[in-house]
Structures are given as C-alpha cells and as structure tokens.
C-alpha positions in Angstrom: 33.6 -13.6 -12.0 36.4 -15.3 -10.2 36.0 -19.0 -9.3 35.0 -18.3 -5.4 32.6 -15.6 -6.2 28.8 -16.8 -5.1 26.5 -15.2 -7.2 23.9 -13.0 -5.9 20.2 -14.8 -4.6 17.6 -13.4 -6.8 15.0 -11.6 -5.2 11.7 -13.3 -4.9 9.9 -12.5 -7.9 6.4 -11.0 -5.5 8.1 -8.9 -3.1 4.6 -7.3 -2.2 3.8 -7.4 1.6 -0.2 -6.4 1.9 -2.4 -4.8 -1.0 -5.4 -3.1 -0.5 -8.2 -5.0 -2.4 -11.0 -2.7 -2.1 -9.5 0.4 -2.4 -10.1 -0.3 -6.8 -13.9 -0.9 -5.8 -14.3 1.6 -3.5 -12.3 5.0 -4.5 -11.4 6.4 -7.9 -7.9 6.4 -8.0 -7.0 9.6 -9.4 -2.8 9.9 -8.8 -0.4 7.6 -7.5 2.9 8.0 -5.2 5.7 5.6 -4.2 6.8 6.3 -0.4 9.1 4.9 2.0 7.5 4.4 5.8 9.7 4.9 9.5 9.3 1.5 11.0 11.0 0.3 14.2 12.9 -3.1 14.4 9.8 -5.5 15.6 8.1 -3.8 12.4 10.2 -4.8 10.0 10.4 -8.2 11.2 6.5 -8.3 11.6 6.4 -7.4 7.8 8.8 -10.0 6.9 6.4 -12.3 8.2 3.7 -10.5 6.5 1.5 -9.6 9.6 0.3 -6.6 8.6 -3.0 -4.8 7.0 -3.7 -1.4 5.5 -7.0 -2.3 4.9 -8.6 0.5 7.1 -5.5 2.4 6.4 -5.3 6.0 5.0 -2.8 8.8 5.3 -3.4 13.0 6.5 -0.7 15.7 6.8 0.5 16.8 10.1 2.9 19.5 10.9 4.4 19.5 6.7 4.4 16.1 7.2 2.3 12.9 6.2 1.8 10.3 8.0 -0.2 7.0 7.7 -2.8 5.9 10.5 -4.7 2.7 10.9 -2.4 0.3 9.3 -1.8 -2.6 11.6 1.3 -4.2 12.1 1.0 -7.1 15.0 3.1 -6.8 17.6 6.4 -9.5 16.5 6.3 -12.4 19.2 10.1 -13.0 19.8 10.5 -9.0 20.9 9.8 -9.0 24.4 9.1 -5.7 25.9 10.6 -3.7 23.3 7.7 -4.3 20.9 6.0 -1.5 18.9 2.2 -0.2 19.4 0.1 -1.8 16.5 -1.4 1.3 14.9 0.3 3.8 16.1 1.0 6.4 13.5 3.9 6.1 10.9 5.9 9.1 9.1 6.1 8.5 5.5 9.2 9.7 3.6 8.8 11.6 0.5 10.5 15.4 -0.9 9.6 18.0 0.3 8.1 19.3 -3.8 6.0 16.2 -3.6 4.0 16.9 0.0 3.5 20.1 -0.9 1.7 18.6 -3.8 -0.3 16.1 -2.3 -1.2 18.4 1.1 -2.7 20.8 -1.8 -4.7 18.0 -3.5 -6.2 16.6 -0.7 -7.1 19.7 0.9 -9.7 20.1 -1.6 -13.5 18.5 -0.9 -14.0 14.9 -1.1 -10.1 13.9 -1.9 -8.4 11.1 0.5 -5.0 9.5 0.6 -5.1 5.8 1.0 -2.7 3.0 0.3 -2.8 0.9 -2.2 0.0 -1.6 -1.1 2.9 -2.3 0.9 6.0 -4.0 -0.6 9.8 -4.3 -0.5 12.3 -2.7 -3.2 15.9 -3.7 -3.0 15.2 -4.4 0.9 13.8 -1.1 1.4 9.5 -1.2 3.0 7.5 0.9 0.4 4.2 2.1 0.1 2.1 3.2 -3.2 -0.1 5.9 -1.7 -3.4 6.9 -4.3 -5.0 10.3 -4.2 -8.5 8.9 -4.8 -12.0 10.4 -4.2 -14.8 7.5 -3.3 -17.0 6.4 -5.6 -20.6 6.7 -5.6 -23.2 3.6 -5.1 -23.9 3.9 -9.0 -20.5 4.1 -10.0 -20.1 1.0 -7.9 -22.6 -1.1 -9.9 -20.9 0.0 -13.1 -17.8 -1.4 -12.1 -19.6 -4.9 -10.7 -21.1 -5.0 -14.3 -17.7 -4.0 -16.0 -16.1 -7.1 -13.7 -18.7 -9.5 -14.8 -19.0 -8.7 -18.1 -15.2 -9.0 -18.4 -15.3 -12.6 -16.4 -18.0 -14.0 -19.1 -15.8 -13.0 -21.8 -12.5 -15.0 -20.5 -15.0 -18.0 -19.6 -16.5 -17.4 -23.2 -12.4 -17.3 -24.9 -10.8 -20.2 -23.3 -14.3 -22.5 -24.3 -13.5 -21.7 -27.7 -9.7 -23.0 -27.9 
C-alpha cells in the first residue's frame, strides 16, 4: 500500500435494516431466499435512516414476477414532492430458475412468502424472503414452553459460575 493510500472504512459490523420478530413465532419457516428489492431514491435514503417495517409484510407473484406488498417505508422528509408512496408494491429481483421455484411452492395450500429481514450487503438493500406455512395455536405453546425452558436454563448456567 503506498504511503497516501487511505485504507478502506470497515463496514459496520450490523448492517441489518428491519427484522421481522414474529415471523419465528408465528410461521414455520420451511426454505429461505436472499433477494434484492427496486427502490426509488427517497427509499434508499428512508432505509438508511432505518424508517422502515416488514412487519405486516409478505410477498405474492404477479405476472412471473414477485413482488412484496405491505412493507412500509416512510416517506424521506428532505424529498419534497418527488417522495415515494409508503406501501406501494416493490419488485423483488431474483433468476428466473428460482421464481419458478418459489411461484410452485407457494401455490400449494397453506404456504406464504414473508420476509424475514431487510439488510444491506456491500451497499446493495437485500431481503431474506421464507417460504413458511403458519403455525397452529398448539404449536405456538410448544415453542413459548421451548423459549422458557431454554431462558431457565441460561439463568440456571450463569448462577453456577
């Protein structure tokens, strides 16, 4: 490296923009899929400042095509009247192998598409999309009890050192 060279500025190590918290409680994730997402210019700097949710978000093919609907990006402040519409739907970019695949799967009974997070990758907005199936109120409990249980042994381990 020559003397005026500046080294490159490491990447914060979290580069996650939303996760999906409930999506682990509420659906049995069943396959997971790393997309990119069409975003205008006020999106992208909305996500920067990490205005966004895919809480309510889920994904459905249209035309060959899938495309994510409810996720919410707030409108950026310093746009002015070029600003984007919240939830309006957004094309997600994946080969053409891999839609086919999915459109199959969720065309079956009781199969969804939802997103799990939202994150940057060398600069790049991603999305890790789930083919899950929702969980049943029992199966529900199970996992409560599984989280407890799990909780009680931690507490139980770090009493012990």
């Amino acid at each position: 490296m020559s003397k005026h060279a500046k080294p490159k500025p490491q990447e914060a190590e979290d580069n996650t923009i939303a996760r999906n918290r409930k999506a682990f409680f509420q659906y049995e994730i069943l396959e997971k899929f790393e997309t990119g997402i069409v975003l205008t210019g006020s999106e992208v700097k909305s996500l920067r400042n990490r205005d966004v949710s895919i809480a309510e978000a889920f994904a459905r093919p249209r035309g060959g095509e899938l495309y994510i609907l409810g996720m919410n990006i707030k409108p950026y402040a310093m746009a002015s009247y070029l600003n984007h519409e919240p939830l309006r739907p957004r094309k997600l970019l994946m080969h053409r192998r891999e839609i086919n695949r999915i459109i199959g799967k969720v065309s079956e009974r009781g199969f969804t598409l939802i997103p799990l997070a939202l994150y940057w990758k060398h600069g790049i907005a991603k999305v890790s999309l789930a083919i899950a199936r929702g969980k049943k109120l029992y199966d529900k409990r199970e996992s409560i009890k599984k989280r407890d249980a799990d909780r009680d042994m931690k507490r139980e381990l770090g009493r012990r050192r």
